[in-house]
C-alpha positions in Angstrom: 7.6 0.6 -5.4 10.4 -1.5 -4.6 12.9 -2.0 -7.7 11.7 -4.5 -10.0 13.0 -5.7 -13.4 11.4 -8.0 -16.1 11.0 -10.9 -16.9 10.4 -11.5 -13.0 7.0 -10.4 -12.1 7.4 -9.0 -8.6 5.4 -7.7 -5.9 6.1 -4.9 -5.1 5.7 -1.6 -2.5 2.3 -0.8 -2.9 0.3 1.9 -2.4 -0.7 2.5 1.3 -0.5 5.5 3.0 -0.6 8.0 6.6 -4.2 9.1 7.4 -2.9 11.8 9.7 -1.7 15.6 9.2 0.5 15.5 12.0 4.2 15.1 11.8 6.3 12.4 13.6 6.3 12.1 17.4 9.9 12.7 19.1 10.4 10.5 22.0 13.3 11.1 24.4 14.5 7.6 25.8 17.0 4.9 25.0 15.8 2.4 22.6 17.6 -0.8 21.5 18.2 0.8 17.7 20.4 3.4 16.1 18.9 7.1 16.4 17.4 9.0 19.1 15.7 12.7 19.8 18.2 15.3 19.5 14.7 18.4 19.9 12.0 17.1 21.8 10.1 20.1 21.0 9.4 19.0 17.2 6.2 18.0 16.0 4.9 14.2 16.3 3.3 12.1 14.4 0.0 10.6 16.4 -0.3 7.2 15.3 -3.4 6.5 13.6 -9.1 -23.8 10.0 -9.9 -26.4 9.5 -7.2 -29.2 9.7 -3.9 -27.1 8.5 -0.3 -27.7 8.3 0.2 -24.5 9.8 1.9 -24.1 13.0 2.5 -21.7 15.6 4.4 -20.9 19.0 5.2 -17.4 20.3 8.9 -16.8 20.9 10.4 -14.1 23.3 12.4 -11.4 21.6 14.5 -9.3 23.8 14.6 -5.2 23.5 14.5 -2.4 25.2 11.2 -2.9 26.4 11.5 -6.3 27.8 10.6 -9.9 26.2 7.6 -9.5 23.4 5.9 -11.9 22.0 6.6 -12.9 18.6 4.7 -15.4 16.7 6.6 -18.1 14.7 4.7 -20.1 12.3 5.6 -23.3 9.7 3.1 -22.1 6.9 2.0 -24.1 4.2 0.0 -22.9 0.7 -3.9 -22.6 1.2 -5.7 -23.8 -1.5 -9.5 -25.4 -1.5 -10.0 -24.7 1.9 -7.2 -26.8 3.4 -3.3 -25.9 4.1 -1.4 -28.1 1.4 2.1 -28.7 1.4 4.2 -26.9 -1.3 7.5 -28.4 -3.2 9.6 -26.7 -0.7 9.9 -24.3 1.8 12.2 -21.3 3.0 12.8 -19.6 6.0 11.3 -16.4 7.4 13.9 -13.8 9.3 12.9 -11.4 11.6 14.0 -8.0 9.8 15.5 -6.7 12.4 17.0 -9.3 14.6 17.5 -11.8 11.6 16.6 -14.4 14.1 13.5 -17.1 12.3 10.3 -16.9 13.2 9.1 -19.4 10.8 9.0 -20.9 7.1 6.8 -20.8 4.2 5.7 -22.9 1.2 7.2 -22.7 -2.3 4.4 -23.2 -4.4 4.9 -24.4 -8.3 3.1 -23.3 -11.0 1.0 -26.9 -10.8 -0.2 -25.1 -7.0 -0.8 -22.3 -9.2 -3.4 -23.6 -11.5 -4.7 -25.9 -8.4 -5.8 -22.9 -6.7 -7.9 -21.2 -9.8 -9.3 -24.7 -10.5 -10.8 -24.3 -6.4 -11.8 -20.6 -7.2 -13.3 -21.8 -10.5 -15.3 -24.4 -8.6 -16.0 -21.7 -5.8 -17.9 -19.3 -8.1 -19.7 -22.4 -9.8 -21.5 -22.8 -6.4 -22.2 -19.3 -5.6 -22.1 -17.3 -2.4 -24.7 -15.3 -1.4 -24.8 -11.8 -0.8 -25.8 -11.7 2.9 -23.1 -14.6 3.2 -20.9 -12.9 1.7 -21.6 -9.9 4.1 -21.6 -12.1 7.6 -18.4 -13.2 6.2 -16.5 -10.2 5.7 -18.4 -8.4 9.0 -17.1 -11.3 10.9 -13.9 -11.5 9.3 -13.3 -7.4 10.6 -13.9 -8.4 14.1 -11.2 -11.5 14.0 -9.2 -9.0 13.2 -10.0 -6.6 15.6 -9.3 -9.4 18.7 -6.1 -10.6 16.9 -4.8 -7.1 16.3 -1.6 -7.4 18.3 -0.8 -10.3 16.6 -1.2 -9.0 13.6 0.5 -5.7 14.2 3.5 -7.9 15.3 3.8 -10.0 12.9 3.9 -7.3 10.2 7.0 -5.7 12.0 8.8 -8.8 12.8 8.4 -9.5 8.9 8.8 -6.0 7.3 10.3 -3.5 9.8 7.7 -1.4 10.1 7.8 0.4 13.2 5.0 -0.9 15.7 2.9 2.2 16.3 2.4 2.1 12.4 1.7 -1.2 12.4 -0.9 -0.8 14.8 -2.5 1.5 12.7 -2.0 -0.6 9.7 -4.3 -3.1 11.5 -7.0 0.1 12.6 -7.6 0.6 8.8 -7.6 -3.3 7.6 -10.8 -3.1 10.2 -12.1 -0.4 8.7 -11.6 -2.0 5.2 -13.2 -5.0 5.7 -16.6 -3.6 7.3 -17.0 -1.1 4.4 -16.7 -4.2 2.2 -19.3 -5.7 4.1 -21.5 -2.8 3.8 -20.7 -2.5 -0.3 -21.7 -6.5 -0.3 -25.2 -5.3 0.5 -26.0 -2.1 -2.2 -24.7 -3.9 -5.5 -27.5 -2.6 -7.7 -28.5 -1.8 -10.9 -30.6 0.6 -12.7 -33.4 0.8 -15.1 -33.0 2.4 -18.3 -35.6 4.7 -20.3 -36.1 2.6 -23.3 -38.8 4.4 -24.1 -37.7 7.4 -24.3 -36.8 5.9 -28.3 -39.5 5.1 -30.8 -38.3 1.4 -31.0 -38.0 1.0 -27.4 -41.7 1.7 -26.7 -43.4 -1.2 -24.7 -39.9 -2.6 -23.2 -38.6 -2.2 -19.7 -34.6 -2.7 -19.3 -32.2 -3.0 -16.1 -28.8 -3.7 -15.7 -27.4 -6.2 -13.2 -24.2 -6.4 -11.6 -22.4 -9.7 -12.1 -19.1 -10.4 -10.9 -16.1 -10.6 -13.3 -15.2 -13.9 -12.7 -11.7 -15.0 -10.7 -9.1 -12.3 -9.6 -5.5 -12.6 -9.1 -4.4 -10.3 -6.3 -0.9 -10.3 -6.0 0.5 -7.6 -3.0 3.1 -5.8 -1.7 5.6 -5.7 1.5 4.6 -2.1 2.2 0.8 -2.6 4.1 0.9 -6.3 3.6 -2.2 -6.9 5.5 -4.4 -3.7 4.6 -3.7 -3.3 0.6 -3.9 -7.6 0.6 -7.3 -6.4 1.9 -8.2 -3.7 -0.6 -8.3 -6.4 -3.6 -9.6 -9.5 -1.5 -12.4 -7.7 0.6 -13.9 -5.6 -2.6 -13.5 -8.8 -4.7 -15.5 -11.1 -2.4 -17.9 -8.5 -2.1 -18.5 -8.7 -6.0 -18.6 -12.3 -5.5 -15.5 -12.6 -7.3 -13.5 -16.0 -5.8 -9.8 -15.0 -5.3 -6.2 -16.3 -6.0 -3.7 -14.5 -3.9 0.2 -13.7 -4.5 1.7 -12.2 -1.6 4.7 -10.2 -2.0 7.7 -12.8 -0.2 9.0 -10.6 1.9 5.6 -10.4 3.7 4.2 -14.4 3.8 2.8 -14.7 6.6 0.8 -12.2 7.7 -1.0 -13.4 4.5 -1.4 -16.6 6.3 -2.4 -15.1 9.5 -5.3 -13.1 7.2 -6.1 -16.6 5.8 -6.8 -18.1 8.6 -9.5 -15.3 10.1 -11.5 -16.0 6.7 -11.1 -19.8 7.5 -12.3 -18.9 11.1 -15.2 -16.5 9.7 -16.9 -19.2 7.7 -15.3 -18.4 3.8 -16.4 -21.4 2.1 -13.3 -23.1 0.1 -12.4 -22.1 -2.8 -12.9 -18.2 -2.7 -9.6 -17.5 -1.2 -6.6 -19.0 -1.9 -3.0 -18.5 -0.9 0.0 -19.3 -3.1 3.3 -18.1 -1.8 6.2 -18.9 -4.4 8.7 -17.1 -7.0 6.6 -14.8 -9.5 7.6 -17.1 -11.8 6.0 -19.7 -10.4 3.1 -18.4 -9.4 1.7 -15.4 -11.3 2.9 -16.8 -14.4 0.4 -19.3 -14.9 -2.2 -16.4 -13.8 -1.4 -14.3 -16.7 -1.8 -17.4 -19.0 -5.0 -18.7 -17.7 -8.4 -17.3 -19.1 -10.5 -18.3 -16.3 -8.7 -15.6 -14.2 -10.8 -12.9 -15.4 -8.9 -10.0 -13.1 -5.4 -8.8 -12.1 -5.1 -6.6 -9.4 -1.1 -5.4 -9.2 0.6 -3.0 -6.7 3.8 -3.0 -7.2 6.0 -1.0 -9.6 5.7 0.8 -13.1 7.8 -1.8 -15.0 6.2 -4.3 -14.0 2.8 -3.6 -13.7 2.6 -2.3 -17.5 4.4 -5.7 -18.5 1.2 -7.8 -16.9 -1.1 -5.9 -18.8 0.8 -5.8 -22.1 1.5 -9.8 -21.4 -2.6 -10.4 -20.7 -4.3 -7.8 -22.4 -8.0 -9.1 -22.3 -8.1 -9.3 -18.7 -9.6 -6.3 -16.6 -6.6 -5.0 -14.4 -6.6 -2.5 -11.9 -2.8 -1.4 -11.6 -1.4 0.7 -8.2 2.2 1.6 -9.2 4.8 3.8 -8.3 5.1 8.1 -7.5 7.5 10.6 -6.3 4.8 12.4 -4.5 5.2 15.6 -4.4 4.0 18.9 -2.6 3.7 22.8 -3.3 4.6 25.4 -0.5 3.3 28.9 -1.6 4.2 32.3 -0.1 0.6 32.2 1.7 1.0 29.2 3.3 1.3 28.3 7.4 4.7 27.1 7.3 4.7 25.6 10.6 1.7 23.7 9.5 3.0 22.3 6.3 6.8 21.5 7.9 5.0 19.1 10.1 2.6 17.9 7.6 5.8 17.6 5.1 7.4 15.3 7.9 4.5 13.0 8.4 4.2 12.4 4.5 8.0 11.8 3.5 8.6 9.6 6.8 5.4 8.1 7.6 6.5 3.8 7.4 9.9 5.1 7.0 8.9 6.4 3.8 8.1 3.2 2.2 4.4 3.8 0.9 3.0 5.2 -2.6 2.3 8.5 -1.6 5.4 9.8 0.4 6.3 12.9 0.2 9.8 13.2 -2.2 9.8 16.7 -3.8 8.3 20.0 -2.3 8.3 22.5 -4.1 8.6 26.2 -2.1 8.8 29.6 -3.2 11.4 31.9 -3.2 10.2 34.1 -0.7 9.6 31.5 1.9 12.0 29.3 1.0 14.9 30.0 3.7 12.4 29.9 7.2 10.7 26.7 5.9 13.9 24.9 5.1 14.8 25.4 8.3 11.4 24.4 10.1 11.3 21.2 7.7 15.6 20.6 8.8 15.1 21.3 12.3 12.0 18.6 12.1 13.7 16.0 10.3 16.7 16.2 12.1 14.5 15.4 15.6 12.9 12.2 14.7 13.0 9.0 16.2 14.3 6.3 14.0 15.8 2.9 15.2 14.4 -0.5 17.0 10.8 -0.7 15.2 9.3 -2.9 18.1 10.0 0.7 19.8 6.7 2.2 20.8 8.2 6.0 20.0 9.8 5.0 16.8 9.3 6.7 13.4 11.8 5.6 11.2 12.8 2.1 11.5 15.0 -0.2 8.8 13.8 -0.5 4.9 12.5 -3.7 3.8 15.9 -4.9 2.9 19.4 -4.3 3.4 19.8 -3.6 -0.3 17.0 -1.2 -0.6 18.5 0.7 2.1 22.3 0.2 0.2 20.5 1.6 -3.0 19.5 4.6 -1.6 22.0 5.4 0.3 24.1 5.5 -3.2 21.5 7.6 -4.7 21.5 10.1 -1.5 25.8 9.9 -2.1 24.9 11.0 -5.9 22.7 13.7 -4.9 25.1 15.7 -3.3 28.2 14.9 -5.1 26.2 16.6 -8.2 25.8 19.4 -5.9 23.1 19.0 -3.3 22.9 20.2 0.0 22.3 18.0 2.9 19.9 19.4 5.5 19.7 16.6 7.8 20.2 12.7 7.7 21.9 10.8 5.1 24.1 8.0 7.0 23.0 4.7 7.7 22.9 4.3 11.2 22.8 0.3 12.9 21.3 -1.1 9.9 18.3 2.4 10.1 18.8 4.8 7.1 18.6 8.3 8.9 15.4 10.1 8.1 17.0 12.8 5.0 16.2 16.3 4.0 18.1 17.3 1.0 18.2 21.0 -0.4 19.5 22.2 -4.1 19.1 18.9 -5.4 19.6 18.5 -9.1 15.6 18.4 -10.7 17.2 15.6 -13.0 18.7 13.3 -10.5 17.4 10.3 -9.4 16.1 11.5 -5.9 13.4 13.6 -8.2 13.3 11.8 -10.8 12.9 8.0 -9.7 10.7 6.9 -6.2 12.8 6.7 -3.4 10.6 4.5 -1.4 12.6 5.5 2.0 13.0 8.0 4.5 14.1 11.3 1.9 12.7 14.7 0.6 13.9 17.1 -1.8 13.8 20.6 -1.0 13.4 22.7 -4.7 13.1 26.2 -4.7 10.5 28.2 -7.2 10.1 31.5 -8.3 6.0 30.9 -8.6 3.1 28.7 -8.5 3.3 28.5 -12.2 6.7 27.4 -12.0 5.6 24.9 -9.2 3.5 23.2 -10.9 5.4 22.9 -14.2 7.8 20.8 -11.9 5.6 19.0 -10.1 3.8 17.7 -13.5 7.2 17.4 -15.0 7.1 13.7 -13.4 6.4 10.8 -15.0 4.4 9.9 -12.1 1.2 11.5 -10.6 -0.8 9.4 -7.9 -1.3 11.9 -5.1 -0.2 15.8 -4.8 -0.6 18.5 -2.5 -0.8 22.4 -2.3 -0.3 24.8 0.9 -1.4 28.3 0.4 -3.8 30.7 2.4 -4.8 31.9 -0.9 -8.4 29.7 -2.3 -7.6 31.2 -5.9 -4.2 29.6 -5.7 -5.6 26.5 -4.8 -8.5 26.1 -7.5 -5.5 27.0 -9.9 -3.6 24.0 -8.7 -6.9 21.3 -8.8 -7.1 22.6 -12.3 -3.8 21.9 -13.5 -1.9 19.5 -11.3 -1.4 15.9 -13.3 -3.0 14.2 -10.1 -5.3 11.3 -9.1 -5.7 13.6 -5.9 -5.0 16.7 -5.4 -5.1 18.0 -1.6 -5.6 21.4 -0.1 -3.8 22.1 3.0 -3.4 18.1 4.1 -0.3 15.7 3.4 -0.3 14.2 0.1 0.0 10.6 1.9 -3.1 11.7 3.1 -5.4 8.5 2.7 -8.9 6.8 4.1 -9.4 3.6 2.8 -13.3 4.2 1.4 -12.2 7.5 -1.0 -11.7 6.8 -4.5 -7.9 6.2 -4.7 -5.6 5.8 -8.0 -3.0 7.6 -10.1 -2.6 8.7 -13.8 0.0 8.2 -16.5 3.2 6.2 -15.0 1.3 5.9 -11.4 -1.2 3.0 -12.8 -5.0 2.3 -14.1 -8.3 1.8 -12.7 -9.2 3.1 -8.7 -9.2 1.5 -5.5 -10.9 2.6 -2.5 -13.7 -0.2 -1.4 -17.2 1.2 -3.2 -14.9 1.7 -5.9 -12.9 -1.3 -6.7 -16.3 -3.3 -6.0 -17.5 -1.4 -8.9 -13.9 -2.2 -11.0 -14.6 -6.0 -10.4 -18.2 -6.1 -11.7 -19.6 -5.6 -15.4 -23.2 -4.7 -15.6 -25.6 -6.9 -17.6 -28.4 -5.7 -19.9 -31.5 -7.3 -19.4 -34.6 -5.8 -21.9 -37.9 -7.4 -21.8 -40.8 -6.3 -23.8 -44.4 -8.1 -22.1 
């Protein structure tokens, strides 16, 4: 999660994550950034309306690659169906040329409660569940045709290297038609009243009814896919929708806004308030009618929203130092380029990236230097760059932070394996050895491009460390040996626990949360569908 301190309520770096195995592609070629392939022999990754204020016109950005286009838009708040003006506005900077490619609303916390007043009226009239369905199907194919745009727009506003963003906009496809599909198979169940002396003669059912309004407020990380994994499962439920985007990614928000425009949403269902938490969510937190908060961000502040608004439902994706086991059984090869993809996957910037891996003793020396020689050979640089990997962290201060804590690291004694300079603005992808287990880089999520190295004695060591976190989303075992792995399902502090695959290993229709620090309640379509409805008792006796 990006680093967030109360009393601000701030979005932050959610929860997305790699669906490949594979480990980062290693392009030889000049690109306009810092960082090129020094072994091109290494593995690779393979990538995976109405009247509005808003307005747009495509601007030429030069790079290696020639003039792309880049979309620059004046954005305004959404709120009742219409694009509303805001009490101010702010400029948006590309992040890595800091030239503007548009502006975006302040909203106030009197925009705030206008927009669950619209989803309040919204839910009063109803939308059907095969509108609801045409909607959301339609919806994933504005999406599809717009793609480019999209995938563009998310780089130009968060650095995220291209190919990733590309993908980013594969799986926000995929998210929307399985919310379309869940629209259709919200059903209930009878219950065997009879099957008590007093419920003789009675026939009972349950039947799903939406929560009422939910407050999705998002991160910078996947800022159009995880926007999607609360907004698509909620209007499946039938749950209208008041949506906090995390500033630092505005307008992809907006672009997302307008395909639901586009796909026939009627108003009210979703609404757009861009703004300072303060602002914004405040009033969210305060207002009953907002029956729902759905938060991915970090620990701190995600536990302060539900200790602040304790009878709403909330369904909390927070932070993780993800970490993986290497046993003397495994296929090294195999796990060094799995290891790669997880920790540098959107330059390390997601939920699940891989910070600590565990190895033992045995093994320890050949797969430090398959995971080195690996991280040392990826591409990192200009993210409109077709063959980069790693490109710059959200911020220039996120990337200053961890650079101090990578400085830490090794002045305590940690040795540095590959990376660790910041390189034309790009933080170089980091592999770290003999790192302290109580320093920050283990300790604390990262959320860049850096992995820890910690050498075991056994599995039963292994997992004492890897449990020793206060975190535990997603987690990850190689070994050739089934008895080893069963041991490590059993007794890894996990919400998943994967076999052989890259513990950023995610499809966006599997059940997906974490336990203790890492958050409450499970996304994943089907799933969070299910989080946003409560099932009503109905018992009639003829």
């Amino acid at each position: 999660m990006e680093n967030t301190s109360a009393p601000e309520i701030r979005s932050g770096a959610g929860a997305g994550a790699v669906t490949n195995a594979s480990a980062p592609e290693t392009r030889a070629g000049a690109g306009a950034g810092a960082g090129t392939v020094t072994n091109a022999s290494a593995p690779g990754i393979r990538p995976e309306v109405g009247a509005m204020r808003n307005t747009a016109e495509h601007i030429g950005v030069g790079d290696a690659g020639g003039s792309r286009s880049v979309v620059s838009r004046d954005q305004s708040l959404y709120i009742d169906g219409a694009w509303v003006e805001g009490a101010g506005s702010r400029p948006v900077r590309d992040r890595w040329t800091g030239e503007r490619i548009g502006t975006v609303a302040e909203g106030r916390g009197e925009h705030a409660v206008r927009a669950v007043d619209a989803a309040e009226r919204a839910m009063a009239r109803g939308l059907p569940v095969p509108e609801r369905a045409r909607v959301l199907a339609t919806a994933a194919r504005l999406v599809e045709e717009r793609g480019e745009e999209f995938a563009r727009s998310i780089t130009a506003e968060t650095g995220k290297p291209i190919t990733a963003a590309r993908g980013e906009v594969g799986r926000a496809v995929q998210t929307l038609g399985w919310a379309a599909e869940e629209t259709r198979r919200l059903t209930g169940e009878t219950v065997p009243l009879d099957a008590v002396e007093s419920g003789a003669g009675t026939i009972a059912l349950t039947v799903p009814e939406a929560r009422g309004i939910a407050a999705a407020v998002t991160p910078f990380n996947f800022p159009l896919n995880l926007v999607l994994h609360k907004v698509a499962p909620a209007l499946a439920a039938g749950c209208a929708v008041v949506l906090k985007p995390s500033d630092k990614a505005v307008l992809v928000a907006g672009l997302l806004v307008e395909v639901f425009a586009e796909a026939g949403l009627p108003a009210g269902w979703l609404n757009l308030v861009t703004g300072t938490p303060a602002d914004v969510v405040e009033p969210w937190i305060d207002d009953p009618r907002v029956a729902v908060i759905s938060f991915t961000g970090s620990s701190r502040v995600g536990w302060d929203l539900k200790a602040r608004s304790p009878r709403k439902l909330h369904v909390l994706e927070l932070g993780s130092n993800t970490a993986m086991v290497v046993t003397g059984n495994a296929d090294l090869e195999r796990a060094a380029a799995d290891a790669v993809t997880s920790a540098l996957a959107n330059s390390g910037q997601a939920c699940v990236s891989l910070q600590r891996v565990y190895v033992t003793r045995g093994v320890a020396d050949r797969f430090v230097t398959l995971l080195g020689e690996a991280f040392g050979a990826v591409r990192y640089g200009d993210p409109r760059d077709d063959a980069t990997v790693v490109g710059p962290l959200v911020t220039t201060e996120a990337t200053e932070g961890l650079k101090r804590s990578i400085d830490a690291a090794v002045a305590g004694g940690a040795r540095l394996l590959a990376g660790g300079e910041v390189v034309g603005g790009v933080l170089e992808p980091t592999l770290l050895a003999e790192v302290d287990p109580d320093s920050a880089l283990v300790c604390e999520e990262a959320f860049g491009p850096v992995a820890s190295v910690l050498v075991v004695d056994d599995l039963d060591e292994a997992i004492r460390g890897v449990n020793s976190s206060a975190y535990a989303l997603n987690s990850s075992i190689y070994t050739g040996d089934l008895g080893e792995a069963m041991e490590y399902a059993a007794r890894a502090q996990a919400g998943s626990v994967l076999v052989n695959m890259p513990p950023s290993y995610r499809a966006d229709h599997m059940p997906y949360g974490g336990v203790k620090d890492s958050g409450q309640g499970t996304e994943g379509v089907r799933y969070a569908v299910h989080e946003l409805l409560h099932h009503k008792l109905v018992v009639l006796k003829p």
